[in-house]
C-alpha positions in Angstrom: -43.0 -4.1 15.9 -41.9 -6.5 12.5 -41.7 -4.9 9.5 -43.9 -7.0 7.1 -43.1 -6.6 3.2 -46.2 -7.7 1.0 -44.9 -9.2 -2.7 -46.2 -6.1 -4.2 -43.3 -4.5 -2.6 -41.0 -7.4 -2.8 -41.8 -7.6 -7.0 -40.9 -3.6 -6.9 -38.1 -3.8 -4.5 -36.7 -6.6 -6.9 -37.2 -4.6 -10.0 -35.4 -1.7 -8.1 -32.6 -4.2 -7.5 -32.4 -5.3 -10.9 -32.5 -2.0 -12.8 -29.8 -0.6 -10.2 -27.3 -3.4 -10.5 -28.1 -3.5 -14.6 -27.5 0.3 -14.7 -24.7 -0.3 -12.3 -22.9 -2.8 -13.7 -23.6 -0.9 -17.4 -22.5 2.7 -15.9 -19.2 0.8 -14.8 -18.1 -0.9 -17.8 -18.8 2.5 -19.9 -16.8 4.5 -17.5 -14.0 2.1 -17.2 -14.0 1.9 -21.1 -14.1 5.0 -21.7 -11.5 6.3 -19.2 -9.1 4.0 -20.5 -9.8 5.3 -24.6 -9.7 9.3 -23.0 -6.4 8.2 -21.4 -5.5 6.8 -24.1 -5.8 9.5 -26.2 -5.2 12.3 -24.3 -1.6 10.6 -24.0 -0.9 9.9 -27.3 -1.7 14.1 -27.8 0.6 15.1 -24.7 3.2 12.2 -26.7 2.8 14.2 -29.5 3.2 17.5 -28.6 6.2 16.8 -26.5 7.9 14.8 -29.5 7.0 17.7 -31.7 7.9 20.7 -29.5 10.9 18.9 -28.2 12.6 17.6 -31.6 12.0 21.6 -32.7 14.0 23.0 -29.5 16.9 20.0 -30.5 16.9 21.7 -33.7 17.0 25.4 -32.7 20.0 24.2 -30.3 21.7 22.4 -32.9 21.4 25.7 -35.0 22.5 27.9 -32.6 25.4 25.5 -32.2 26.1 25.2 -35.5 25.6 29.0 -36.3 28.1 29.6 -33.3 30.7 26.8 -35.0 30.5 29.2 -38.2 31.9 32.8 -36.8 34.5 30.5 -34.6 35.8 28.4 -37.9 36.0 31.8 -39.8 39.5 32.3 -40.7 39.8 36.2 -39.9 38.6 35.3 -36.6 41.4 32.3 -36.3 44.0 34.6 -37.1 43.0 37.3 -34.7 42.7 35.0 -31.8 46.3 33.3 -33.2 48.2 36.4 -33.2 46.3 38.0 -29.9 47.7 34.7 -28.1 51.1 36.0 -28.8 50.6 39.6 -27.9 52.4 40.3 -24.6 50.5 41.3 -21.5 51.7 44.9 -21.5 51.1 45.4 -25.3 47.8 44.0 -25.5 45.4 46.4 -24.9 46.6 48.9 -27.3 46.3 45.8 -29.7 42.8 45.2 -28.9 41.6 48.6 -29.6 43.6 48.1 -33.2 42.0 44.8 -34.1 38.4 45.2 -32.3 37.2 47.0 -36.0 38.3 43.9 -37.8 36.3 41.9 -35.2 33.1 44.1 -35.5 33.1 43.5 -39.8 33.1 39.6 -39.1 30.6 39.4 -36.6 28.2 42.2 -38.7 29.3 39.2 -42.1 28.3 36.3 -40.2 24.9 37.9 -39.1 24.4 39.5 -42.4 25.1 35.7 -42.9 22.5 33.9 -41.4 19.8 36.5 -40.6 19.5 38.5 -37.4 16.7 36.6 -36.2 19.0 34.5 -33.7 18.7 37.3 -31.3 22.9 37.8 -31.1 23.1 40.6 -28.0 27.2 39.9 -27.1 30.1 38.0 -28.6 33.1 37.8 -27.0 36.2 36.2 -28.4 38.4 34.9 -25.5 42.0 33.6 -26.3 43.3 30.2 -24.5 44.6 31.7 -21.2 41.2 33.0 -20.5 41.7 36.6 -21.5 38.8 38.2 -23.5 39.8 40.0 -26.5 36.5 40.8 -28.1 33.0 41.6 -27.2 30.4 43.4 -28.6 30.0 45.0 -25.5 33.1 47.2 -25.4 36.6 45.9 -24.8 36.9 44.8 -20.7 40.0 43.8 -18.7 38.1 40.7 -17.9 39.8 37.2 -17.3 37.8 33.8 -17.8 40.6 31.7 -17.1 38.4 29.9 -14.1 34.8 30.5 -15.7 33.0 27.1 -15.6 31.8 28.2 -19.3 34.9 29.1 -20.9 36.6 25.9 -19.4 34.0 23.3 -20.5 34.1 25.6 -24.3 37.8 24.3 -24.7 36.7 20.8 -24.8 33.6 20.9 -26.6 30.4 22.8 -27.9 27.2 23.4 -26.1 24.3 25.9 -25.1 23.5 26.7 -21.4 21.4 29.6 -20.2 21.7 32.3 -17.6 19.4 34.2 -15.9 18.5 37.5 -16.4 16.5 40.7 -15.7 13.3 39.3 -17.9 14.1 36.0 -17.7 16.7 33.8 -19.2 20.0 34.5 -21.9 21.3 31.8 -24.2 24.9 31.0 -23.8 26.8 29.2 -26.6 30.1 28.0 -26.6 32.5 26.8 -29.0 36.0 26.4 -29.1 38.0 27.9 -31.9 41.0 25.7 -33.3 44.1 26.8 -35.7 43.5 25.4 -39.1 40.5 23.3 -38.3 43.6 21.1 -36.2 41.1 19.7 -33.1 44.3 17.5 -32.2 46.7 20.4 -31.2 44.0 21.9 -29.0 41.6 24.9 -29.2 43.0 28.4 -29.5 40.3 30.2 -28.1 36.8 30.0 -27.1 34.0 32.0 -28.8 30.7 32.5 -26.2 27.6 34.3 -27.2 24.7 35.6 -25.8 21.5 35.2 -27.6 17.9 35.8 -26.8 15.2 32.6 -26.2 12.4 34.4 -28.1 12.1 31.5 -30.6 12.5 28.7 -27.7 9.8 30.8 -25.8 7.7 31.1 -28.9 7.1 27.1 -28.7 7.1 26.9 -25.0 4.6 29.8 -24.7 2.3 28.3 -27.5 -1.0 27.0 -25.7 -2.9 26.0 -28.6 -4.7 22.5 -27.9 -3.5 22.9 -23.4 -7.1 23.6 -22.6 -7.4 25.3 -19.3 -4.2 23.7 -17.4 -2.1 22.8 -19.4 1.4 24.1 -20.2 5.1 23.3 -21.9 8.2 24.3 -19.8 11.7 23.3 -19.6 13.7 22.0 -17.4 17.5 21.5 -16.9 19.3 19.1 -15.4 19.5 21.1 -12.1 16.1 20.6 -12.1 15.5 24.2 -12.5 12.4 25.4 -14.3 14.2 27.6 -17.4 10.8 29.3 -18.5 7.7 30.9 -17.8 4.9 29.2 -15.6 1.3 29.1 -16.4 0.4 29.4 -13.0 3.3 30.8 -10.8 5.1 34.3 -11.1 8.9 35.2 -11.7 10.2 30.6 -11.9 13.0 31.6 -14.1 16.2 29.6 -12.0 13.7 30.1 -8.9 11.4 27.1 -9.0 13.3 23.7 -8.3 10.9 20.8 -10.3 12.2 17.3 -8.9 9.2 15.7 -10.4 9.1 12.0 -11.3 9.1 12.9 -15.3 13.0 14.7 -14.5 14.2 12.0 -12.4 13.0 9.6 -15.1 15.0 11.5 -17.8 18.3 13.2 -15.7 18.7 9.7 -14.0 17.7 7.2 -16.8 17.8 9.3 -20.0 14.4 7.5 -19.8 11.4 9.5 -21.5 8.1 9.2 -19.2 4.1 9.4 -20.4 1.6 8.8 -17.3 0.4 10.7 -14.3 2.7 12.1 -11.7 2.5 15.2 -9.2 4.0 18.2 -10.8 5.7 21.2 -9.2 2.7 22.4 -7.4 2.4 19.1 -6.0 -1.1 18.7 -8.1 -1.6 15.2 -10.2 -0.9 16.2 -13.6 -1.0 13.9 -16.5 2.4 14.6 -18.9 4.8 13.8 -21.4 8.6 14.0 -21.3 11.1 15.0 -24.0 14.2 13.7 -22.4 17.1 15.8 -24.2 19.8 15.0 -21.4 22.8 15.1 -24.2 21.8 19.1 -24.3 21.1 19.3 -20.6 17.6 20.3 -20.8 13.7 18.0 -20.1 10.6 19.5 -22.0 7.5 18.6 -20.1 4.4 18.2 -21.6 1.2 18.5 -18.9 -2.2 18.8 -17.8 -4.0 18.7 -14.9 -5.5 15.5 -14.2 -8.8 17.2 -13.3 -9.2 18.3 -16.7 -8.3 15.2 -18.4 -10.7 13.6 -15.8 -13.8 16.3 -16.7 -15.1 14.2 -19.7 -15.3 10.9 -17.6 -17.4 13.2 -14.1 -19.7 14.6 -17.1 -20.5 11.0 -18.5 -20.7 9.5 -15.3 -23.4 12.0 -14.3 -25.6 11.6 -17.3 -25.5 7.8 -16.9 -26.8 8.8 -13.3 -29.2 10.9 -14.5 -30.4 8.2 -17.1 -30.5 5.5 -14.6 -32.9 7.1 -12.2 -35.3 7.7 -15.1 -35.4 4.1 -15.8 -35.5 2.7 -12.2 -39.0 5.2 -12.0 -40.0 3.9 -14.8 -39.9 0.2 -14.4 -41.2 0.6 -10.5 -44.2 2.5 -11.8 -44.8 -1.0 -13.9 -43.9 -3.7 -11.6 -46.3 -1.7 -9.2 -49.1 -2.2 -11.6 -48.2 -5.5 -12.2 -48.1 -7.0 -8.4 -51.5 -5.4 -7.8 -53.0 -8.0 -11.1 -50.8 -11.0 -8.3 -51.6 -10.2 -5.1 -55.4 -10.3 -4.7 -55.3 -14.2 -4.8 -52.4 -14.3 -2.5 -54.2 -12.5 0.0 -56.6 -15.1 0.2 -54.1 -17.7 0.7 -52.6 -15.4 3.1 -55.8 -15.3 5.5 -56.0 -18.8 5.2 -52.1 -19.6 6.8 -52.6 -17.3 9.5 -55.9 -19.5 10.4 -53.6 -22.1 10.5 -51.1 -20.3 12.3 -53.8 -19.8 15.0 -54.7 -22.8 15.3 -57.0 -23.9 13.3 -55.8 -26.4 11.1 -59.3 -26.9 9.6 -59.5 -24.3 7.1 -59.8 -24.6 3.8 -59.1 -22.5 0.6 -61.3 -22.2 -2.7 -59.2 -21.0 -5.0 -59.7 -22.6 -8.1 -57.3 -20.9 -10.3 -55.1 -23.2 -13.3 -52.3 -21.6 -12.4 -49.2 -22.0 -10.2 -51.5 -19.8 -7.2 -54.2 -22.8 -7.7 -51.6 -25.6 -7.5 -50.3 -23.7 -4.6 -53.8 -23.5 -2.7 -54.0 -27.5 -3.3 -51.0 -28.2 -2.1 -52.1 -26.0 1.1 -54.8 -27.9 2.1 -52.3 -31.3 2.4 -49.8 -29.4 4.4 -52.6 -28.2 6.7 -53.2 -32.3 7.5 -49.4 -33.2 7.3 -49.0 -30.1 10.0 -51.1 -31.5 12.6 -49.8 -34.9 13.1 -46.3 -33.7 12.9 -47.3 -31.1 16.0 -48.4 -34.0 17.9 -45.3 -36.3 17.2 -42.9 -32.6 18.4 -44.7 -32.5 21.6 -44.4 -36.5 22.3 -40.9 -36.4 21.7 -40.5 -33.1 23.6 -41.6 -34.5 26.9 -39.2 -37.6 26.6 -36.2 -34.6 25.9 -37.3 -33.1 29.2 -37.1 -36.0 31.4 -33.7 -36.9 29.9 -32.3 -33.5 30.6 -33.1 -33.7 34.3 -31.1 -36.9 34.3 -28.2 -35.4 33.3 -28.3 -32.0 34.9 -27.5 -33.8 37.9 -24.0 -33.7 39.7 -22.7 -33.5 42.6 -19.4 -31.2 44.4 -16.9 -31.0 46.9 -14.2 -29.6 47.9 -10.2 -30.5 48.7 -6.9 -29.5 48.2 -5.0 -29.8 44.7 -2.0 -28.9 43.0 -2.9 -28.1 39.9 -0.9 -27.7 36.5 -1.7 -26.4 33.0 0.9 -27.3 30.0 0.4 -24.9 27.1 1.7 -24.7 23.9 3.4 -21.6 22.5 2.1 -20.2 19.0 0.3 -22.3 18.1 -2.3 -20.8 16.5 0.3 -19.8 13.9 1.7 -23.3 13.7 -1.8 -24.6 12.8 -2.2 -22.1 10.0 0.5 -23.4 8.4 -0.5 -27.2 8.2 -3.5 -29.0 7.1 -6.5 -29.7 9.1 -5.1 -33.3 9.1 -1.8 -32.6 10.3 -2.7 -30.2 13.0 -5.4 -32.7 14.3 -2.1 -35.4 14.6 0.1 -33.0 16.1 -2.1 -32.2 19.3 -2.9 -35.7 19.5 0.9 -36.4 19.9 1.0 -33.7 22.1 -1.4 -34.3 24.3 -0.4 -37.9 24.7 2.4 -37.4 25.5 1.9 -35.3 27.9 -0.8 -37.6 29.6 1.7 -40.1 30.4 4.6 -38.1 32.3 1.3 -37.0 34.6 0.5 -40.9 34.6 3.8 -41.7 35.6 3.7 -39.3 38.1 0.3 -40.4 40.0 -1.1 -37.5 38.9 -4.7 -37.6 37.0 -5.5 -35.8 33.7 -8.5 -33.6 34.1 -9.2 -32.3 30.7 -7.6 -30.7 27.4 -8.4 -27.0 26.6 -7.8 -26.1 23.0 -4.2 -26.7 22.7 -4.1 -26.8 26.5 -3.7 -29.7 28.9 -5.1 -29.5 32.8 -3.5 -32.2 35.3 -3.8 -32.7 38.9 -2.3 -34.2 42.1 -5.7 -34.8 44.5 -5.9 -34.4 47.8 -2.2 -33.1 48.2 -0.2 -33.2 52.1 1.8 -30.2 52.2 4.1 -31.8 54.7 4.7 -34.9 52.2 8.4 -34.0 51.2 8.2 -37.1 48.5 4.9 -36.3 47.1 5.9 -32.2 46.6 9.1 -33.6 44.9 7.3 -35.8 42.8 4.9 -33.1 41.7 7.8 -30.7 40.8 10.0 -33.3 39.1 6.7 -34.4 36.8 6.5 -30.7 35.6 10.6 -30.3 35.3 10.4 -33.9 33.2 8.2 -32.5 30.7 10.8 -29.8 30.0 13.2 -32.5 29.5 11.4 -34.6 27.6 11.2 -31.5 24.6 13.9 -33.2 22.1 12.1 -36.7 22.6 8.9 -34.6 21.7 11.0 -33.0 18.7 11.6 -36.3 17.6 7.9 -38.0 17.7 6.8 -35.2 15.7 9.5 -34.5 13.0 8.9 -38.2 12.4 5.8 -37.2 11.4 6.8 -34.4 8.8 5.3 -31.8 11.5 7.6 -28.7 13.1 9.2 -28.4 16.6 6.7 -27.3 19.5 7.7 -25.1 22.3 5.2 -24.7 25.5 4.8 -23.5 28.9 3.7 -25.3 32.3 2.2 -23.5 35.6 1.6 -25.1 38.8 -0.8 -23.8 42.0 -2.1 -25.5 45.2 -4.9 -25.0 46.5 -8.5 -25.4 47.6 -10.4 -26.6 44.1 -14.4 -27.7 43.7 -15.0 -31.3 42.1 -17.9 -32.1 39.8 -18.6 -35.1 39.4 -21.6 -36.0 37.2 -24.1 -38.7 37.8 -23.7 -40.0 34.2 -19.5 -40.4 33.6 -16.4 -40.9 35.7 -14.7 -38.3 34.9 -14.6 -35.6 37.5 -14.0 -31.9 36.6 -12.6 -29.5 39.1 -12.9 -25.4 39.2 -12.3 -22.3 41.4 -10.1 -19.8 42.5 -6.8 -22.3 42.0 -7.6 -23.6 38.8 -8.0 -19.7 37.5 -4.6 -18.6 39.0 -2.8 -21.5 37.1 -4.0 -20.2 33.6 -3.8 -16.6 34.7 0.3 -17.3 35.7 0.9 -19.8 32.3 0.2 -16.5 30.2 3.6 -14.9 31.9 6.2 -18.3 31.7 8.9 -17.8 29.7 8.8 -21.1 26.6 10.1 -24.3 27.2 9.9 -23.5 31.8 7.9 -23.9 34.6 6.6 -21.4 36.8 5.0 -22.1 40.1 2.3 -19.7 42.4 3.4 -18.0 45.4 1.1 -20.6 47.5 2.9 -23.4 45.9 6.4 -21.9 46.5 6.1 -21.3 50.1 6.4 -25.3 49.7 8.6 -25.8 47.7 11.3 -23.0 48.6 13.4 -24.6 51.4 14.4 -27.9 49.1 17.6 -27.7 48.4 17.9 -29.3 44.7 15.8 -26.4 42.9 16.4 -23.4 42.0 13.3 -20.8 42.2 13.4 -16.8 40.4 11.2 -14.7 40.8 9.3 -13.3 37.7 8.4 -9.5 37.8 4.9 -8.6 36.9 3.7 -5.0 38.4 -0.1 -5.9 36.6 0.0 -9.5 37.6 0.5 -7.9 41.4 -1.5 -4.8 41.4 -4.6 -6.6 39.8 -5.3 -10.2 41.6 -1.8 -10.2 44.5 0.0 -13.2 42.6 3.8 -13.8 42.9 5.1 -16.2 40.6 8.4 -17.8 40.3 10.1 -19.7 37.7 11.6 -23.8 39.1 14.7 -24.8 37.7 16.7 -28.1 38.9 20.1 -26.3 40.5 23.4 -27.4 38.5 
């Protein structure tokens, strides 16, 4: 049953159509736009907070540093470590023991110093051959001769951190040198243990990170050094290989943009790339959050749209009632006509573009009746042509039959222009055409890209004429650089192709109306079914055609393995090669 639409429904449907692409195309651009400014923004705050945060950690470490620089430049501590240096091994214990309350007023000085809001919780003074002669910890026979710390401390100053029961330990190191002499080489090594409550004070700090996000550090081990936001006990646990610390570690690049975090979730985040102090501080929020503006808006603008659509349908419903009661008139009137009767009339008299319409009707009502008689005059005349040529007769005989077929070329032709590929399958073909014509043999018909030739009425027993067949398939194989040639004169690439050969019993149309004869049937299929399998630039025969063939002497024939080929229709093909 057809589904009819009146223009009632067509002038609504159209509204519909209208107000949906409008509100569409509207809803779009203001979600695009406004994606792009939250983006926008949003990164310039995570760019500021990671700037901010991160230039305040480079300043705490350069303080610590610095602070660290002051006990190990002081000179009571010099000229401890310089006579401790000389102290033999058996002697120096006793030694320590005399010296450590020396040691104790200098360190209590230099915190009195600089406040004890640094968090010190151990000093230890260790002398150039790795001994330790003073810790706040209590005096211990320890040796840091190979501690990674200690060795890296002779050389220069810098902060690391350990881990520890609730958490993480600052470590910093500085070497101590005789006399502020750096060119004869550091004396000792001072390394001191501090507490990160200030560092975790501005990591920990969530004001303006909304719902997910958070401030962490990372170093370049790419091991989270403090708390998560969403995981438990990360401290040197959680390994953080995101994009954002390959960018920094890898680059000492800084990186703004989105990226999956170490919970594999998309984030969008900020780096503070501080690779000179080991450490990244990443800046980052879930994208879903960032996102929750843009799903809010996008729903209202749904929300707003479907008002509207109801809105204008309601009036273009009330409008195409005013339009269609004249239409229907006209509308009874065509299918009159469409029955049949090409003598009805309408009487609308209206002034407007429905009136000119209902004059114009009654012309075309006229104009339709003498063209229906002219279509059936002309039909009658198609008829009795088309019995003419629907004639032909058929019969049957013995062919061999080849097909030459070129390889690829479907991707060949894609690469020239319609001009080009329309010359290089006329030289093709042509030249094709005359090794059969040289042969005897008679074209039949070009396929596509395809040419069909055959040898008629074909004597098995005709040693000569079998040869001749065979040695007009091997000389189009031979002839491929004189092909190469024709065409590269052209400007057109080198062709490779494939020829098949069958004998067999073939049907011969010939129609009534031309001279050229067309021939079909089991023999014709084999030999395109076989082409599919030859190898480029070689001919392959069928296994009728080689049980001919196989006893001359000058050809070489190989058989071509194909299980499918065998299981599905019982061919055996071979491929013919002249014997050298």
């Amino acid at each position: 049953m057809a589904f009819s639409i009146n223009l009632g429904k067509k002038l609504i449907f159209l509204v519909l159509i209208v107000s949906v692409v409008t509100i569409t195309i509207t809803g779009f651009l203001s979600f695009n736009y406004a994606d792009q400014i939250l983006d926008k923004r949003t990164g310039e705050q995570l760019l500021g907070e990671s700037t901010a945060r991160g230039e305040t950690l480079r300043l705490i470490f350069e303080s610590r540093i610095e602070q660290n620089n002051i006990l190990a430049s002081d000179p009571m501590i010099k000229l401890l470590v310089s006579n401790m240096n000389q102290i033999p091994e058996n002697q120096l214990k006793e030694i320590k023991e005399e010296n450590r309350r020396d040691f104790l007023i200098q360190v209590q000085a230099f915190q009195e110093l600089i406040g004890y809001s640094i968090g010190f919780e151990d000093t230890k003074i260790i002398g150039k051959n790795g001994k330790v002669f003073f810790s706040l910890t209590g005096i211990l026979n320890e040796n840091y001769a190979e501690d990674v710390f200690f060795q890296r401390g002779l050389k220069e100053s810098f902060i690391e951190f350990e881990p520890s029961e609730f958490g993480k330990k600052m470590i910093v190191v500085s070497p101590i040198f005789a006399d502020n002499k750096k060119g004869d080489g550091p004396i000792g090594v001072i390394i001191s243990k501090m507490r990160t409550s200030a560092i975790d004070n501005i990591l920990l700090n969530k004001s303006w990170l909304g719902e997910t996000g958070e401030v962490y550090i990372v170093n370049n081990e790419s091991l989270m050094l403090s708390k998560s936001r969403f995981l438990d006990d990360v401290i040197f646990k959680q390994q953080v290989d995101t994009f954002a610390v390959q960018k920094c570690f890898g680059n000492g690049e800084e990186f703004l943009g989105f990226y999956q975090d170490y919970r594999n979730v998309t984030i969008y985040g900020s780096s503070y790339c501080a690779d000179d102090l080991g450490i990244v501080l990443l800046v980052e929020m879930d994208e879903e959050e960032v996102k929750r503006p843009i799903d809010i808006l996008q729903e209202r603008i749904l929300e707003t749209g479907i008002i509207i659509s109801i809105g204008m349908v309601i009036a273009a419903f009330l409008i195409s009632k005013s339009l269609s009661r004249p239409l229907l008139k006209l509308k009874n009137a065509a299918n009159q006509i469409a029955n049949g009767d090409f003598g009805v009339r309408t009487n609308i008299t209206t002034s407007d573009e429905i009136g000119e319409v209902s004059n114009a009707f009654d012309s075309m009502a006229q104009k339709l009746q003498e063209s229906l008689i002219e279509i059936k005059e002309k039909e009658e005349v198609i008829k009795q042509q088309e019995e003419i040529l629907l004639k032909f007769s058929q019969h049957t005989q013995n062919d061999c039959v080849g097909v030459i077929d070129m390889k690829d070329s479907t991707r060949i032709s894609s690469e020239l222009s319609d001009e080009k590929v329309t010359k290089m399958y006329e030289i093709f073909l042509n030249f094709m055409a005359k090794i059969v014509r040289k042969h005897d043999g008679q074209v039949v018909k070009n396929i596509g890209d395809a040419l069909m030739f055959r040898f008629s009425n074909v004597d098995p027993k005709n040693t000569d004429g079998m040869k001749n067949i065979l040695e007009c398939c091997l000389e189009m194989i031979g002839s491929h650089d004189e092909l190469k040639k024709q065409l590269s004169a052209e400007g057109m690439p080198e062709l490779d192709y494939k020829i098949s050969a069958t004998y067999g019993t073939v049907k011969v149309a010939e129609s009534t109306t031309s001279n050229i004869s067309d021939i079909f049937g089991p023999t014709v299929n084999k030999c395109f079914k076989i082409n599919s399998l030859c190898p480029k630039n070689s001919v392959v025969v069928g296994d009728n055609l080689y049980e001919i063939l196989k006893d001359f002497d000058e050809y070489e024939f190989t058989q071509i393995s194909s299980g499918e080929m065998k299981e599905k229709y019982g061919y055996s093909i071979f491929e013919v090669k002249r014997r050298s």
